[in-house]
CHARMM-style PDB file with segment names, atoms N, HN, CA, C and O in Angstrom:
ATOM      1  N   UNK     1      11.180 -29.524   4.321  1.00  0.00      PROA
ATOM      2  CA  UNK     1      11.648 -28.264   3.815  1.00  0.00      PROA
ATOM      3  C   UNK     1      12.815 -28.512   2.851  1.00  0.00      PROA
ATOM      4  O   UNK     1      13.740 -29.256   3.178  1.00  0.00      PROA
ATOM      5  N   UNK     2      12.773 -27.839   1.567  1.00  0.00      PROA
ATOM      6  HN  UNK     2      12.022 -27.235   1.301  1.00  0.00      PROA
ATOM      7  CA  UNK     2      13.639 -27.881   0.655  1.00  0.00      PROA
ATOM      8  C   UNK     2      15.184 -27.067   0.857  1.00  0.00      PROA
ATOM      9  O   UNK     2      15.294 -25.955   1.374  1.00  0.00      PROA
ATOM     10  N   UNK     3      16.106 -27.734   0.426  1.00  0.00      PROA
ATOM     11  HN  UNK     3      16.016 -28.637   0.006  1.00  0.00      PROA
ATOM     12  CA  UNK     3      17.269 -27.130   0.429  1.00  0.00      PROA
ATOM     13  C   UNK     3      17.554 -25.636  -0.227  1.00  0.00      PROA
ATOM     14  O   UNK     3      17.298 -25.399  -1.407  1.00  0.00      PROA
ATOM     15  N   UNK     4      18.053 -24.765   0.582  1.00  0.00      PROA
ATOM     16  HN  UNK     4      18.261 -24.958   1.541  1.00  0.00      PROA
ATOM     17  CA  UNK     4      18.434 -23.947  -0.492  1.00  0.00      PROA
ATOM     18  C   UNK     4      19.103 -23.710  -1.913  1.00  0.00      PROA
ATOM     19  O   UNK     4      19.840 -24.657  -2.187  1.00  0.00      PROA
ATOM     20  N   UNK     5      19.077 -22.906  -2.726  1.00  0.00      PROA
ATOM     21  HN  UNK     5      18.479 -22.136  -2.504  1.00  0.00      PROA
ATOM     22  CA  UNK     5      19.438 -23.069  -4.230  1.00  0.00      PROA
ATOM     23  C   UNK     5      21.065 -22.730  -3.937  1.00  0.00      PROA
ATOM     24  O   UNK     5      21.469 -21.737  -3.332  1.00  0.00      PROA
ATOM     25  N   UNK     6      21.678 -23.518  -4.363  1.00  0.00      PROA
ATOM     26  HN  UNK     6      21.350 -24.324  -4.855  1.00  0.00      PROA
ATOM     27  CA  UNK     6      23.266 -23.887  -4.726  1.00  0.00      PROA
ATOM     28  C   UNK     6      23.677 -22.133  -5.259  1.00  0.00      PROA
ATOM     29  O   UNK     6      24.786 -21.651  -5.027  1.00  0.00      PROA
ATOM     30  N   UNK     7      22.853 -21.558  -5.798  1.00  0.00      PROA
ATOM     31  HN  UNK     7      21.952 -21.949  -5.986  1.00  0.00      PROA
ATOM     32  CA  UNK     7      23.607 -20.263  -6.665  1.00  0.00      PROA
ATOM     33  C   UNK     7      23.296 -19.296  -5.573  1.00  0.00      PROA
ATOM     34  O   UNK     7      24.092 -18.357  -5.540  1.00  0.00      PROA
ATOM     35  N   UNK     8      22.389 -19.271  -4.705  1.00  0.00      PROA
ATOM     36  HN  UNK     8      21.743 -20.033  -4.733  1.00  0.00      PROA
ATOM     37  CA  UNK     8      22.195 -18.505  -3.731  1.00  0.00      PROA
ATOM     38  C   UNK     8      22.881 -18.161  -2.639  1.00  0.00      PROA
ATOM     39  O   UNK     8      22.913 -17.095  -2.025  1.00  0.00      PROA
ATOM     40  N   UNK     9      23.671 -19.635  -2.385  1.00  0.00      PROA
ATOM     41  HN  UNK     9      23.644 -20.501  -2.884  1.00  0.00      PROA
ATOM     42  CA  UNK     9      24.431 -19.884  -0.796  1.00  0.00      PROA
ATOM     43  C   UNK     9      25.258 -18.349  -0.560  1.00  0.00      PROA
ATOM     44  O   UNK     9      24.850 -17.741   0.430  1.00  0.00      PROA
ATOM     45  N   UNK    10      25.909 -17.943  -1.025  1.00  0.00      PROA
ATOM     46  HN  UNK    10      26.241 -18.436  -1.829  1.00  0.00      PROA
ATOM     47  CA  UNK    10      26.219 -16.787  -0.778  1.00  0.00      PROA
ATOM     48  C   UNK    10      26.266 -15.278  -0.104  1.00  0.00      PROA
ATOM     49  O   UNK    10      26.899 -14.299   0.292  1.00  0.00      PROA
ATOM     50  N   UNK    11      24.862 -16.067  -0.362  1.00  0.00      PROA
ATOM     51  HN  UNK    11      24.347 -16.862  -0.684  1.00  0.00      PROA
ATOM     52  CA  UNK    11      23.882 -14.100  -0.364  1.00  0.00      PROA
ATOM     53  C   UNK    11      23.358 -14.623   1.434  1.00  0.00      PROA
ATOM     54  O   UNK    11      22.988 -15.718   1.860  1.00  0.00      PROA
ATOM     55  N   UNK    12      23.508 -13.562   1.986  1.00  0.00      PROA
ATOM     56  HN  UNK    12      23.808 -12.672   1.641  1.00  0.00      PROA
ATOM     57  CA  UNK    12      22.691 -13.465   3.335  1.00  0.00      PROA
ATOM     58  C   UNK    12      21.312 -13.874   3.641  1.00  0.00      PROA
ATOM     59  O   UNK    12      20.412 -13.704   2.818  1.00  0.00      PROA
ATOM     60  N   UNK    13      21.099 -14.437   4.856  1.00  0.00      PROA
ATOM     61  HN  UNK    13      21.829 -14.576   5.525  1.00  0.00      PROA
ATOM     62  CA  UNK    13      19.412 -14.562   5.029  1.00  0.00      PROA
ATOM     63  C   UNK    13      18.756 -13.432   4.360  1.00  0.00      PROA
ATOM     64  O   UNK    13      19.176 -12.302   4.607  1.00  0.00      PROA
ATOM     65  N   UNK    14      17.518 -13.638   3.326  1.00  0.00      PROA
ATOM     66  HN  UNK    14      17.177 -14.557   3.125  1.00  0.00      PROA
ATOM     67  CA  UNK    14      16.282 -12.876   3.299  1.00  0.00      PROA
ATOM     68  C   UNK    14      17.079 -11.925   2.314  1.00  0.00      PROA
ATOM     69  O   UNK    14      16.895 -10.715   2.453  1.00  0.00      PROA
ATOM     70  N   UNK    15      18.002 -12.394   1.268  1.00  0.00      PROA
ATOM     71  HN  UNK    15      18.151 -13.376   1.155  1.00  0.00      PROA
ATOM     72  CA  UNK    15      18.661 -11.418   0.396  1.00  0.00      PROA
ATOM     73  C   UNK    15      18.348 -12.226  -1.557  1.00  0.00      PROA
ATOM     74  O   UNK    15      19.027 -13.165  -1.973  1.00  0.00      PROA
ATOM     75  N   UNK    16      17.536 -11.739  -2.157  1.00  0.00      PROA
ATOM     76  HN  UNK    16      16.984 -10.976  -1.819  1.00  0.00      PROA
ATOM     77  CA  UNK    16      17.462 -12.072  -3.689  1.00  0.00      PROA
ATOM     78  C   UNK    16      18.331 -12.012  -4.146  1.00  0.00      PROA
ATOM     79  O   UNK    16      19.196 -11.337  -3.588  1.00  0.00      PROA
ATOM     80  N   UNK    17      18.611 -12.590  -5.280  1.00  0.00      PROA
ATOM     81  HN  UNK    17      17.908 -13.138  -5.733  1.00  0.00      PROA
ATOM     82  CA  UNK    17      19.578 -12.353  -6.909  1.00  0.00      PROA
ATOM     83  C   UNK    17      18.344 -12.543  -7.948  1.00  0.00      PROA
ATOM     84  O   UNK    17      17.598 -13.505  -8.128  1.00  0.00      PROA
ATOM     85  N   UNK    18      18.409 -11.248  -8.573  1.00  0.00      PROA
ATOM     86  HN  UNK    18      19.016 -10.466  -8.426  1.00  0.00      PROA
ATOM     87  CA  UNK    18      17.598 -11.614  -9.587  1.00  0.00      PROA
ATOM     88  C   UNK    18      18.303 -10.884 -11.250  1.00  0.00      PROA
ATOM     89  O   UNK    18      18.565  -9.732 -11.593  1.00  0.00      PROA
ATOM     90  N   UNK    19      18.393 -12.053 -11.857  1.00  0.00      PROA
ATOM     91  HN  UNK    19      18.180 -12.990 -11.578  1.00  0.00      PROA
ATOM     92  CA  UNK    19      19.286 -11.938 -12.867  1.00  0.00      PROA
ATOM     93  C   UNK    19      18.385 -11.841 -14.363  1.00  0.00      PROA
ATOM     94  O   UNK    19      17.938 -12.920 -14.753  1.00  0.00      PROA
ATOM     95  N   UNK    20      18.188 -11.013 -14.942  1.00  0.00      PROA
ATOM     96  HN  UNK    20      18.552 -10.137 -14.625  1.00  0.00      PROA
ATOM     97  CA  UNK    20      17.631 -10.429 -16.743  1.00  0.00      PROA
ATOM     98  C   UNK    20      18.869 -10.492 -17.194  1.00  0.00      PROA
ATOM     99  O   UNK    20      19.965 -10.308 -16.665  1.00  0.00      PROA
ATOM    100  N   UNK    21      18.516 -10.787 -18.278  1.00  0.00      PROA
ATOM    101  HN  UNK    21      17.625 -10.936 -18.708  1.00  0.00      PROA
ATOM    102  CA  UNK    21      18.670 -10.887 -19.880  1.00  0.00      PROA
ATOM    103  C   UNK    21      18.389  -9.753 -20.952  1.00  0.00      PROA
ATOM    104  O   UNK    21      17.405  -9.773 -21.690  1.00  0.00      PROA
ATOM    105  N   UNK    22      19.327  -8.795 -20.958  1.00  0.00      PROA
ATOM    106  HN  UNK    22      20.126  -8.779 -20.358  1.00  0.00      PROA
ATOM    107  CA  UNK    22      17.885  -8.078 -22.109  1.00  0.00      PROA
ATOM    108  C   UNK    22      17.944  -8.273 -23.496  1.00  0.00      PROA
ATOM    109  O   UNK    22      18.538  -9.308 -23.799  1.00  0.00      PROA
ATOM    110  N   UNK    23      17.628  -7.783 -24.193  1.00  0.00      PROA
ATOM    111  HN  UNK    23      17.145  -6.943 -23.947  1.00  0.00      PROA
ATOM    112  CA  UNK    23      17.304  -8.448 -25.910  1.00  0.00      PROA
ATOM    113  C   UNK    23      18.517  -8.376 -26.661  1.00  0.00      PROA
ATOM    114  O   UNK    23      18.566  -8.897 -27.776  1.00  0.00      PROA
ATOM    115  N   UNK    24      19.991  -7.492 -25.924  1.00  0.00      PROA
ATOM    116  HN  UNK    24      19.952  -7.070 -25.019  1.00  0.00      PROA
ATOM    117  CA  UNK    24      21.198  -7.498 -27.100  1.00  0.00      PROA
ATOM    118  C   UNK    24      21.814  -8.733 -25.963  1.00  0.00      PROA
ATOM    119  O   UNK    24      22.971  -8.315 -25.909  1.00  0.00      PROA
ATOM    120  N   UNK    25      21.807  -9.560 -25.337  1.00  0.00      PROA
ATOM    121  HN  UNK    25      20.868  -9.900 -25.381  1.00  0.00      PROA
ATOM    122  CA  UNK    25      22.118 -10.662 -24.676  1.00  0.00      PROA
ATOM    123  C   UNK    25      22.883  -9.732 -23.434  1.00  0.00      PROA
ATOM    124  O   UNK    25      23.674 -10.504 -22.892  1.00  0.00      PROA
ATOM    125  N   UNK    26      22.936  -8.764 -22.963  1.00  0.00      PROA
ATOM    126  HN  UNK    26      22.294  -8.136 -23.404  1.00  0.00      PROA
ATOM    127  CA  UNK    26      23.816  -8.550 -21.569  1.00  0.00      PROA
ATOM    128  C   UNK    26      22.854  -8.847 -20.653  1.00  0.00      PROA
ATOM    129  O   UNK    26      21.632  -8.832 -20.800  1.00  0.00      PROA
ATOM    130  N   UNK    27      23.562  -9.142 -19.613  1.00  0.00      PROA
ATOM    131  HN  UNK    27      24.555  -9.154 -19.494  1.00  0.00      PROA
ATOM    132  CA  UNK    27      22.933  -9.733 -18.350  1.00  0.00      PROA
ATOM    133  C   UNK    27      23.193  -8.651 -17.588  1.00  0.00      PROA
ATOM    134  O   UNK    27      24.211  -7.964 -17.675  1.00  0.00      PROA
ATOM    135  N   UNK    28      22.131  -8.452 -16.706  1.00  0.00      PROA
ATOM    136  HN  UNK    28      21.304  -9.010 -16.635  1.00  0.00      PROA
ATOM    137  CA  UNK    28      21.910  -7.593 -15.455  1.00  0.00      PROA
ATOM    138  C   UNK    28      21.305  -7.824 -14.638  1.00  0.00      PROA
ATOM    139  O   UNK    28      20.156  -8.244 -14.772  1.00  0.00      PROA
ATOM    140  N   UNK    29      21.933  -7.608 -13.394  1.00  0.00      PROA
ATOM    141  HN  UNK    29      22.867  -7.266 -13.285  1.00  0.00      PROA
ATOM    142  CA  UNK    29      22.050  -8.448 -11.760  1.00  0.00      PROA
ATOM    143  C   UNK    29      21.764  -7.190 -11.081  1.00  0.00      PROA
ATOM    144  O   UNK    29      22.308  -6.101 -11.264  1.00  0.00      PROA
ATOM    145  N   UNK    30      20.342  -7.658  -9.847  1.00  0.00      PROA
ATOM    146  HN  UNK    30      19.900  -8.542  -9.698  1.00  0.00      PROA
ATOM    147  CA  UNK    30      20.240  -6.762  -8.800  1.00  0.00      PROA
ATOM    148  C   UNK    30      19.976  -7.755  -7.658  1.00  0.00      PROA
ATOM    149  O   UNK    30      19.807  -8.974  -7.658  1.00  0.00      PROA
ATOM    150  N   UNK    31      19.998  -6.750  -6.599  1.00  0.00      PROA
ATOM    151  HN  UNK    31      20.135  -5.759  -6.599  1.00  0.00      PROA
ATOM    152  CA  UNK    31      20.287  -7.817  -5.063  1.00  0.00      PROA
ATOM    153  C   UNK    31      18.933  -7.117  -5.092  1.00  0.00      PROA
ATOM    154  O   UNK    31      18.737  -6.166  -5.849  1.00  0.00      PROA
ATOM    155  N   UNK    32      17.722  -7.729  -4.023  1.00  0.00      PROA
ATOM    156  HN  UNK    32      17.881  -8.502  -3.408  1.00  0.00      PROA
ATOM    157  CA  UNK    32      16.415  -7.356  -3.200  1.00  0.00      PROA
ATOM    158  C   UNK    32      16.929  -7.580  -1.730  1.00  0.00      PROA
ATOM    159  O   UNK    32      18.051  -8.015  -1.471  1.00  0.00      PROA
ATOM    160  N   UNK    33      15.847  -7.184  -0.668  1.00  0.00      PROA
ATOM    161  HN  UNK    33      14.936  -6.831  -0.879  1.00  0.00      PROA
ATOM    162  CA  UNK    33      16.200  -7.855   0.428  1.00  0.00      PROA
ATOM    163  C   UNK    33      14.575  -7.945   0.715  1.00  0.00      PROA
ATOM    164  O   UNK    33      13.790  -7.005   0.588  1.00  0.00      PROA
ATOM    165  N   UNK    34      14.181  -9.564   1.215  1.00  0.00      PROA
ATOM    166  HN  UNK    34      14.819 -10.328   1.319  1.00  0.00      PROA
ATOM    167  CA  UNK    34      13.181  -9.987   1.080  1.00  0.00      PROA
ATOM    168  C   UNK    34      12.491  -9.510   2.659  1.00  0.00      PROA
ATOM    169  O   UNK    34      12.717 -10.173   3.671  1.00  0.00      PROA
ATOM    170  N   UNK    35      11.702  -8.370   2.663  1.00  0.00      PROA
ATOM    171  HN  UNK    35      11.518  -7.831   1.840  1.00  0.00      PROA
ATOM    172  CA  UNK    35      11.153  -8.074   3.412  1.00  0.00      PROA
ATOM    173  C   UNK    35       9.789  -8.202   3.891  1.00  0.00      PROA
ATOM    174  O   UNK    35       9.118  -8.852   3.090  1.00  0.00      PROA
ATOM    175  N   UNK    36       9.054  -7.767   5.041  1.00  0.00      PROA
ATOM    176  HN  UNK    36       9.599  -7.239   5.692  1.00  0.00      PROA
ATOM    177  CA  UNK    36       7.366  -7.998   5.183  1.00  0.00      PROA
ATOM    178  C   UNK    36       7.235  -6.475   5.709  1.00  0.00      PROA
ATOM    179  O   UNK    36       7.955  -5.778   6.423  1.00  0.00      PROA
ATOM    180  N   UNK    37       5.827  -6.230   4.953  1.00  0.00      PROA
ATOM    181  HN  UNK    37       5.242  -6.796   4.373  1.00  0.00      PROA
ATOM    182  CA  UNK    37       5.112  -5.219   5.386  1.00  0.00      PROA
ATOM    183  C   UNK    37       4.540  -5.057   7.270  1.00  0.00      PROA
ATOM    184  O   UNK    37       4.767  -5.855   8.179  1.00  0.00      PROA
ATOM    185  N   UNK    38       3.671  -3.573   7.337  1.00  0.00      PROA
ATOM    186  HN  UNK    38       3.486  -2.924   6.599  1.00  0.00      PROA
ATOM    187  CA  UNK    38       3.245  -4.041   8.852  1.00  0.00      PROA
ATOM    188  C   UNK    38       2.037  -4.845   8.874  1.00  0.00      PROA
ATOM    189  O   UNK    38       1.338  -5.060   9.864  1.00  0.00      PROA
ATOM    190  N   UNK    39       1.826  -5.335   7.512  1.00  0.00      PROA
ATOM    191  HN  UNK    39       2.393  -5.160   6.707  1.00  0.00      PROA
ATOM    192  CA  UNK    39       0.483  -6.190   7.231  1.00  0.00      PROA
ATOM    193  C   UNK    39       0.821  -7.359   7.256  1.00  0.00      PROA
ATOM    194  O   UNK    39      -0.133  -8.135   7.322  1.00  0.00      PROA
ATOM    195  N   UNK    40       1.807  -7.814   7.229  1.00  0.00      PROA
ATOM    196  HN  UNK    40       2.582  -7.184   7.176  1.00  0.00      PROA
ATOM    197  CA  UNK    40       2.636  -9.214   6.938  1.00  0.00      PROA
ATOM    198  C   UNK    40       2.690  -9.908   5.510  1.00  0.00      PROA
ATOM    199  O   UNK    40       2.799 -11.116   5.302  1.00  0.00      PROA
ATOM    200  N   UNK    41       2.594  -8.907   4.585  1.00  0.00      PROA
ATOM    201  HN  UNK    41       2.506  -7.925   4.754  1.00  0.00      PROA
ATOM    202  CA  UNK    41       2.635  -8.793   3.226  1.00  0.00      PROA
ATOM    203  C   UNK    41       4.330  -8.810   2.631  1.00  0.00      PROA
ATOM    204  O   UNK    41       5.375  -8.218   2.901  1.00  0.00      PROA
ATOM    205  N   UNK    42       3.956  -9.668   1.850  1.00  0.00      PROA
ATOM    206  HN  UNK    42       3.107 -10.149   1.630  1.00  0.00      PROA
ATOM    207  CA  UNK    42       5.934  -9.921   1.386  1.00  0.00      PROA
ATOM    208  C   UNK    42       5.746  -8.429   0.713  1.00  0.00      PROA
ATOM    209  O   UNK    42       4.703  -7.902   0.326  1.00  0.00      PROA
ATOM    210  N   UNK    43       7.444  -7.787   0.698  1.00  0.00      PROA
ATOM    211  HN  UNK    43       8.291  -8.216   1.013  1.00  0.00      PROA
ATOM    212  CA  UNK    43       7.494  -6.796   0.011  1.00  0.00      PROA
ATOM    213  C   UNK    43       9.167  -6.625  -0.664  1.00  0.00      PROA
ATOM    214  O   UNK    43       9.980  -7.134   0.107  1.00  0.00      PROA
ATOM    215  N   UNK    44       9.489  -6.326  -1.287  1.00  0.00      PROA
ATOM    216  HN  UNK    44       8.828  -5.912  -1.914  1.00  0.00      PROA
ATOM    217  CA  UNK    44      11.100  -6.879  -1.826  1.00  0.00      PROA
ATOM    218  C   UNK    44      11.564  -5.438  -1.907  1.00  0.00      PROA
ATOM    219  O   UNK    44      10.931  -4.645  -2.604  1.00  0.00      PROA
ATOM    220  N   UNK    45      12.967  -4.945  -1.021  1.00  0.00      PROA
ATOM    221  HN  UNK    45      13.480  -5.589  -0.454  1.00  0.00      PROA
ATOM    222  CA  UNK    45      13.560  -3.674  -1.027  1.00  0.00      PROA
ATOM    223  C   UNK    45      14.518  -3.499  -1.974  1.00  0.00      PROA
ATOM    224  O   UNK    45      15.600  -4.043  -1.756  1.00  0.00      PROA
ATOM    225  N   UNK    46      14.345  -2.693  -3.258  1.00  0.00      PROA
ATOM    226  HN  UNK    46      13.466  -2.250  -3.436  1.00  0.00      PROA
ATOM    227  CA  UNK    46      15.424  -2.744  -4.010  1.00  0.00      PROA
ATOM    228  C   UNK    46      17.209  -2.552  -3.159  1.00  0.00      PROA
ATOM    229  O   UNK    46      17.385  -1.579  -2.427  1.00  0.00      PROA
ATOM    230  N   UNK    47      18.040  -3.289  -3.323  1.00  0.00      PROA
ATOM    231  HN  UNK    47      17.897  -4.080  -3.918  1.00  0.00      PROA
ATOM    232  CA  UNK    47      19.744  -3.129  -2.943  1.00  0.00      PROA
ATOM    233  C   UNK    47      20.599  -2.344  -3.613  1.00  0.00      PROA
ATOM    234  O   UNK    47      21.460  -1.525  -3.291  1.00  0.00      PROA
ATOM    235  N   UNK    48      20.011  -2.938  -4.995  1.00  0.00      PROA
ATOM    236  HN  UNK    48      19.312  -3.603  -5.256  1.00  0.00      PROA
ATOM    237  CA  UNK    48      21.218  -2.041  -5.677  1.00  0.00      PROA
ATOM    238  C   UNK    48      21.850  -3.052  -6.860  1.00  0.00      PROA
ATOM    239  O   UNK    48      21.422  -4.199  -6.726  1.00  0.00      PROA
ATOM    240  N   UNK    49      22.539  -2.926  -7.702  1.00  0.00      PROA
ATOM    241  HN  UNK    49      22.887  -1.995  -7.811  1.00  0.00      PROA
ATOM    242  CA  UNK    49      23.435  -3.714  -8.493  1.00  0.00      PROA
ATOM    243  C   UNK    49      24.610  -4.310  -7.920  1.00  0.00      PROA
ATOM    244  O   UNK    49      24.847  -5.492  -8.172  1.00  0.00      PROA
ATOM    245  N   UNK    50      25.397  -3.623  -7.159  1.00  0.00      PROA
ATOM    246  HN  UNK    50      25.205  -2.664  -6.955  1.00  0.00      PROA
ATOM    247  CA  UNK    50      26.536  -3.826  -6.377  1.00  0.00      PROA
ATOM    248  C   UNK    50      26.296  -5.320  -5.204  1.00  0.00      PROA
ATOM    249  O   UNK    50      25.431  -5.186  -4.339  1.00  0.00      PROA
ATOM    250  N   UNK    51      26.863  -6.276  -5.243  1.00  0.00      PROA
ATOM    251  HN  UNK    51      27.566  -6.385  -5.946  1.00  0.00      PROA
ATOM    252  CA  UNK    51      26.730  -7.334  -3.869  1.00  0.00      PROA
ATOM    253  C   UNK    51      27.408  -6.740  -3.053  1.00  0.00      PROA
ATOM    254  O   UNK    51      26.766  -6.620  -2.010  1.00  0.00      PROA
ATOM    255  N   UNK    52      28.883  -6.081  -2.961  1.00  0.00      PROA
ATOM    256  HN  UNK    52      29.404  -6.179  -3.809  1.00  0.00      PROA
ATOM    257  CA  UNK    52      29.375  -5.915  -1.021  1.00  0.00      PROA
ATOM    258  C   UNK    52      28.392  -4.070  -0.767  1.00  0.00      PROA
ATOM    259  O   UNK    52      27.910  -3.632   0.277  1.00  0.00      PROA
ATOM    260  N   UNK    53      28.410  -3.583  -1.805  1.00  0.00      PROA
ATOM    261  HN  UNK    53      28.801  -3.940  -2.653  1.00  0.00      PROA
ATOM    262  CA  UNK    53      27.363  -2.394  -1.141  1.00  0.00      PROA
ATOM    263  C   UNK    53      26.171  -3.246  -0.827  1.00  0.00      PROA
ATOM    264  O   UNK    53      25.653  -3.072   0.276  1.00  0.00      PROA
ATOM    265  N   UNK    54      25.728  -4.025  -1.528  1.00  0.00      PROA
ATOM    266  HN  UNK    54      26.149  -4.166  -2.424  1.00  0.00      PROA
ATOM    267  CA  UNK    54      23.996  -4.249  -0.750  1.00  0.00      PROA
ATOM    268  C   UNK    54      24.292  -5.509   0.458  1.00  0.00      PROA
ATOM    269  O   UNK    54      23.417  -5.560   1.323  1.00  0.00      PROA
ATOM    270  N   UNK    55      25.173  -6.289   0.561  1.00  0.00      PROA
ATOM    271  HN  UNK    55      25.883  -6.247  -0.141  1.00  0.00      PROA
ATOM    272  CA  UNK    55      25.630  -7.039   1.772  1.00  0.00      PROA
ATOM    273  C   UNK    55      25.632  -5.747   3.113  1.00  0.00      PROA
ATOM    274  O   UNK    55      25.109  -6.012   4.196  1.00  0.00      PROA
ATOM    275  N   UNK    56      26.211  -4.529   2.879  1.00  0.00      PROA
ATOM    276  HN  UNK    56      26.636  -4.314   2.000  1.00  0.00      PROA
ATOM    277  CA  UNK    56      26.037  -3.674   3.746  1.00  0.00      PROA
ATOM    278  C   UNK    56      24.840  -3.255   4.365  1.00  0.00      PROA
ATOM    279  OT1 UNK    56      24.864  -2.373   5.223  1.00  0.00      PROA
TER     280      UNK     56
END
């Protein structure tokens, strides 16, 4: 099993960073929280932009 990603350590078990680019170069950051359906289907819960609101 592979190590976790160095930029991630941060974020809580089962919590994304997913970071865009958009075309005038600003960057924009949202948290997921990596969830499963009752099918056992991955499903990703939007958090929010904010890290200590979506740590909540």
């Amino acid at each position: 099993m592979r190590q976790k990603s160095t930029a991630n350590r941060d974020l809580p078990p089962r919590m994304i960073r997913r970071i865009r680019k958009g075309k005038s170069g600003k960057t924009w950051t949202s948290y997921y929280y990596d969830g499963r359906t009752v099918d056992g289907k991955r499903k990703e819960i939007p958090l929010g932009t904010d890290l200590d609101q979506a740590k909540v």
